[in-house]
RONU-612774 format. One record per residue: x, y, z of N, C-alpha, C, CB in turn; residue in three letters; residue number from 1. Coordinates in steps of 0.05 Angstrom, whole numbers, m for minus. Glycine has a CB too. Layout:
X Y Z X Y Z X Y Z X Y Z Ala NUM
...
% end
This chain:
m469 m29 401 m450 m25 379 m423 m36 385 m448 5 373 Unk 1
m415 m40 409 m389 m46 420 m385 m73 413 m387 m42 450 Unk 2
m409 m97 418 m409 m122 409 m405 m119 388 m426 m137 413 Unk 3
m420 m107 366 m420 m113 342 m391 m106 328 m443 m101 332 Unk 4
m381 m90 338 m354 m83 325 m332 m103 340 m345 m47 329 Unk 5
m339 m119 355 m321 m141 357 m314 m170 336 m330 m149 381 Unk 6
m339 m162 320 m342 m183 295 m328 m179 281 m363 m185 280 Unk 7
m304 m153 277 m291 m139 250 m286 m110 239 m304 m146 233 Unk 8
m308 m101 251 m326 m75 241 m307 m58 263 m368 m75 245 Unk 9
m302 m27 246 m286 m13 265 m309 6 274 m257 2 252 Unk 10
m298 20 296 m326 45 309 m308 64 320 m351 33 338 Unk 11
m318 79 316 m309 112 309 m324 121 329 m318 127 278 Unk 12
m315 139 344 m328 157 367 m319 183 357 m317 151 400 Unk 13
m334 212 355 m319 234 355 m338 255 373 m313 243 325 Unk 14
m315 279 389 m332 291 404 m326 315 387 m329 291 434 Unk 15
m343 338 387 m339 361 385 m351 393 394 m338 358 367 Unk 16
m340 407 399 m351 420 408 m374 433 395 m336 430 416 Unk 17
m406 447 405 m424 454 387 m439 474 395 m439 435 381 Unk 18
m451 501 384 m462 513 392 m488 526 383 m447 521 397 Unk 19
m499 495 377 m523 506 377 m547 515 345 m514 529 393 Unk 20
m521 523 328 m528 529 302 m534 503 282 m505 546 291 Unk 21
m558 506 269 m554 488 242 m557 501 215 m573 466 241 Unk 22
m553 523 216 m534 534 188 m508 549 190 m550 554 171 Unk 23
m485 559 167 m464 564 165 m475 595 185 m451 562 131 Unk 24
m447 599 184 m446 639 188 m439 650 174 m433 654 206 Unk 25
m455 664 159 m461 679 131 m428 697 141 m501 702 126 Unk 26
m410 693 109 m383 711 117 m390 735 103 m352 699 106 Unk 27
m390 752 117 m396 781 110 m371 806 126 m430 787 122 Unk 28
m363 823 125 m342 827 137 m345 857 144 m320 818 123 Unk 29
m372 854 160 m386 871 182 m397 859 195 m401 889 178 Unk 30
m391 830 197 m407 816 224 m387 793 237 m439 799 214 Unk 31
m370 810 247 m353 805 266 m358 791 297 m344 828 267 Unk 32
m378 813 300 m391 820 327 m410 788 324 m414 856 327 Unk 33
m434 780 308 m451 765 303 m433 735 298 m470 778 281 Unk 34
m413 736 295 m392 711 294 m387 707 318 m365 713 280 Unk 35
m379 729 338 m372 726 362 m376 715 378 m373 735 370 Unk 36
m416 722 374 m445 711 400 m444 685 393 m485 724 397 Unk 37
m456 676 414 m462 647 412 m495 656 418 m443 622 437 Unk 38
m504 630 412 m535 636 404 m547 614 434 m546 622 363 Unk 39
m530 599 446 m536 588 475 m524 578 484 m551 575 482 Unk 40
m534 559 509 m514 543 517 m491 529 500 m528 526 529 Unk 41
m471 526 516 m444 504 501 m453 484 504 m413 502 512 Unk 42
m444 462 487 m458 432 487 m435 409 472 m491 434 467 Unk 43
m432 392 477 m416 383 457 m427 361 437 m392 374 470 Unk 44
m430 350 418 m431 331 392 m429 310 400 m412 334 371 Unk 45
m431 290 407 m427 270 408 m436 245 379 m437 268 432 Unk 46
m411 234 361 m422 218 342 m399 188 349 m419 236 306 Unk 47
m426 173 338 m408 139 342 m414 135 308 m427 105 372 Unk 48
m403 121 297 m405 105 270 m398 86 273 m393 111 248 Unk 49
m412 66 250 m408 30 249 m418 23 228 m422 10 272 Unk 50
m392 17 212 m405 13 180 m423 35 172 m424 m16 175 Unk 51
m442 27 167 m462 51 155 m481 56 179 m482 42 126 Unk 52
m481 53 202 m504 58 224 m490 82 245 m512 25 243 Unk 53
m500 96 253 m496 127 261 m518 134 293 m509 148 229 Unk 54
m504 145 306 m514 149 327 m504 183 336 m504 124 345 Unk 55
m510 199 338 m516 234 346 m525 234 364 m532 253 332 Unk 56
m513 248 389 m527 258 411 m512 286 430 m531 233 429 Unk 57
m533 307 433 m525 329 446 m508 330 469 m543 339 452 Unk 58
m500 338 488 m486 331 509 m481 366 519 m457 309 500 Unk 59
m511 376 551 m504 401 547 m486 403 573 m527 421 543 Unk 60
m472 427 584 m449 433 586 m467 425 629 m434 472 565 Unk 61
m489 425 629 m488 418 655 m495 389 665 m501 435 667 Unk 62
m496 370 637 m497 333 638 m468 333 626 m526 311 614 Unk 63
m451 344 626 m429 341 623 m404 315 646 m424 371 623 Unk 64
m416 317 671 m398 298 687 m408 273 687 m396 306 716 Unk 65
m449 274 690 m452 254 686 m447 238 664 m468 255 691 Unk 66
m451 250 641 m437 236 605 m411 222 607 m428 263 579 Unk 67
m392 240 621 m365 237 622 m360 206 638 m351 265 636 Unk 68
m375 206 668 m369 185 682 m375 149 663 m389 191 711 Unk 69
m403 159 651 m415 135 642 m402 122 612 m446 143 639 Unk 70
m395 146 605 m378 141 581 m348 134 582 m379 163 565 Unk 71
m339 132 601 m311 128 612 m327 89 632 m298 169 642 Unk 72
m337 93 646 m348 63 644 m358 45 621 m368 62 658 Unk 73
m371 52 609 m376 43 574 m350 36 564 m389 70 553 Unk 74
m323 50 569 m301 52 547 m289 32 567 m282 86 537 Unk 75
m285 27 592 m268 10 609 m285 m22 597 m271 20 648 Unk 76
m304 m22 600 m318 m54 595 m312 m62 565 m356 m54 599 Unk 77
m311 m45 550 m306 m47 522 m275 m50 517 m317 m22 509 Unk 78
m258 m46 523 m229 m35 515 m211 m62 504 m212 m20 545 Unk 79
m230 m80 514 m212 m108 503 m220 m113 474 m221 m139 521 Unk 80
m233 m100 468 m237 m101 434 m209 m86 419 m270 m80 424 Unk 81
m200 m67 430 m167 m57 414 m148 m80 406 m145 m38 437 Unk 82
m135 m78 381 m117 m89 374 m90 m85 383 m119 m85 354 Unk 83
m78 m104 393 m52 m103 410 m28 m100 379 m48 m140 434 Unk 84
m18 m87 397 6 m88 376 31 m100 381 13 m63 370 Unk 85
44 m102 352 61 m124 344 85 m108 345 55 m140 315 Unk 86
95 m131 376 122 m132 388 147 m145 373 119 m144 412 Unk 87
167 m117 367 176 m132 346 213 m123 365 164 m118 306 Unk 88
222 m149 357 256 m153 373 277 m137 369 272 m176 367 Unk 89
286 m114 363 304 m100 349 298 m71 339 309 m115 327 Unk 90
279 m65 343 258 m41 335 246 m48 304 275 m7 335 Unk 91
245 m25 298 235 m23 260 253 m32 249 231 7 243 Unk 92
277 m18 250 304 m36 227 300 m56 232 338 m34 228 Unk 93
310 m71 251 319 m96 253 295 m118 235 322 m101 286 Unk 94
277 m103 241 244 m120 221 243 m122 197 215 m107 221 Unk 95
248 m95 191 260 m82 158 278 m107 142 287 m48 163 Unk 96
301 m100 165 321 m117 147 326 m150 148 348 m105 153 Unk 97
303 m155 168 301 m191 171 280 m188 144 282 m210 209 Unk 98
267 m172 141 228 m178 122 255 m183 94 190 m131 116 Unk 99
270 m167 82 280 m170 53 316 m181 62 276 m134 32 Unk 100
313 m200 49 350 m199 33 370 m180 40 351 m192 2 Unk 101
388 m192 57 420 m174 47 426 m175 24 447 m182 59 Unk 102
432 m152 14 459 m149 m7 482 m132 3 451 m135 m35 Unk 103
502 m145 2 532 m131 12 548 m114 m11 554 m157 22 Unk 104
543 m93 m13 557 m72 m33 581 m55 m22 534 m52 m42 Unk 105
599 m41 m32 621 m40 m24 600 m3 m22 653 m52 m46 Unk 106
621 11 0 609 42 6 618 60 m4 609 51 29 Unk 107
595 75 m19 602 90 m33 626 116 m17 575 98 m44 Unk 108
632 131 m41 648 149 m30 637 175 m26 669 152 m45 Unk 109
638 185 3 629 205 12 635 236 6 631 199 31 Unk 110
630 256 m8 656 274 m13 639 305 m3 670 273 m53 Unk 111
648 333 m1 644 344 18 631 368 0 668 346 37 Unk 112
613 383 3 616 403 m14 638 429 m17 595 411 m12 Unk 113
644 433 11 664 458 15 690 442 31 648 487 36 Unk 114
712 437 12 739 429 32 751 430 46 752 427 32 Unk 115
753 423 75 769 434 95 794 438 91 767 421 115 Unk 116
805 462 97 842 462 101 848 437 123 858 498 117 Unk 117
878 427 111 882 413 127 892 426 162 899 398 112 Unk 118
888 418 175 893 422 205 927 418 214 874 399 221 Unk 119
940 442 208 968 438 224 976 458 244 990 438 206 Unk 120
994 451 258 1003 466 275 1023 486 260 1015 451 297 Unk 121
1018 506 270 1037 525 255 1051 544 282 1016 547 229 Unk 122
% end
């Protein structure tokens, strides 16, 4: 999938945490307790997308280092596929105001809502 999203195509990785269920938990509000349990091991989700092609896989909580190592090698060989970003001389303004036209207008007048007394020595 890594080649193929070098053609254009963006790829999406998401992890999440999972436990196990594949229906909702009925909201009822005497089952507090039954929200609580987990029904087994912790595991986490693992999804990739690419265009329309999809890949799911479990990941349980004691293949957890091995997943982690191989997927962290997978992401190092791959990483030259990211888009570098555009270094720009001046920060944001300075880009801003090269991309459009000056216009030189005279400044408006600033005025205060509540007036200060003037400041004297007394």
């Amino acid at each position: 999938m890594f080649a193929e999203s070098k053609s254009g195509k963006s790829l999406f990785l998401t992890m999440k945490r999972h436990d196990g269920r594949t229906k909702p938990i009925p909201k009822k509000k005497g089952s507090q307790a039954a929200r609580a349990a987990t029904t087994g091991e912790n595991c986490c989700l693992m999804r990739v997308t690419l265009g329309s092609k999809k890949i799911s896989t479990l990941v349980y909580q004691r293949d957890m280092n091995r997943f982690n190592q191989a997927y962290a090698n997978v992401i190092k060989a791959n990483i030259d596929g990211l888009k570098k970003r555009d270094k720009r001389s001046g920060g944001v303004a300075a880009a801003a105001t090269s991309a459009t036209p000056t216009k030189t207008t005279a400044p408006s007048k600033v005025t205060s809502s509540s007036p200060r007394p003037p400041s004297g020595g007394v």
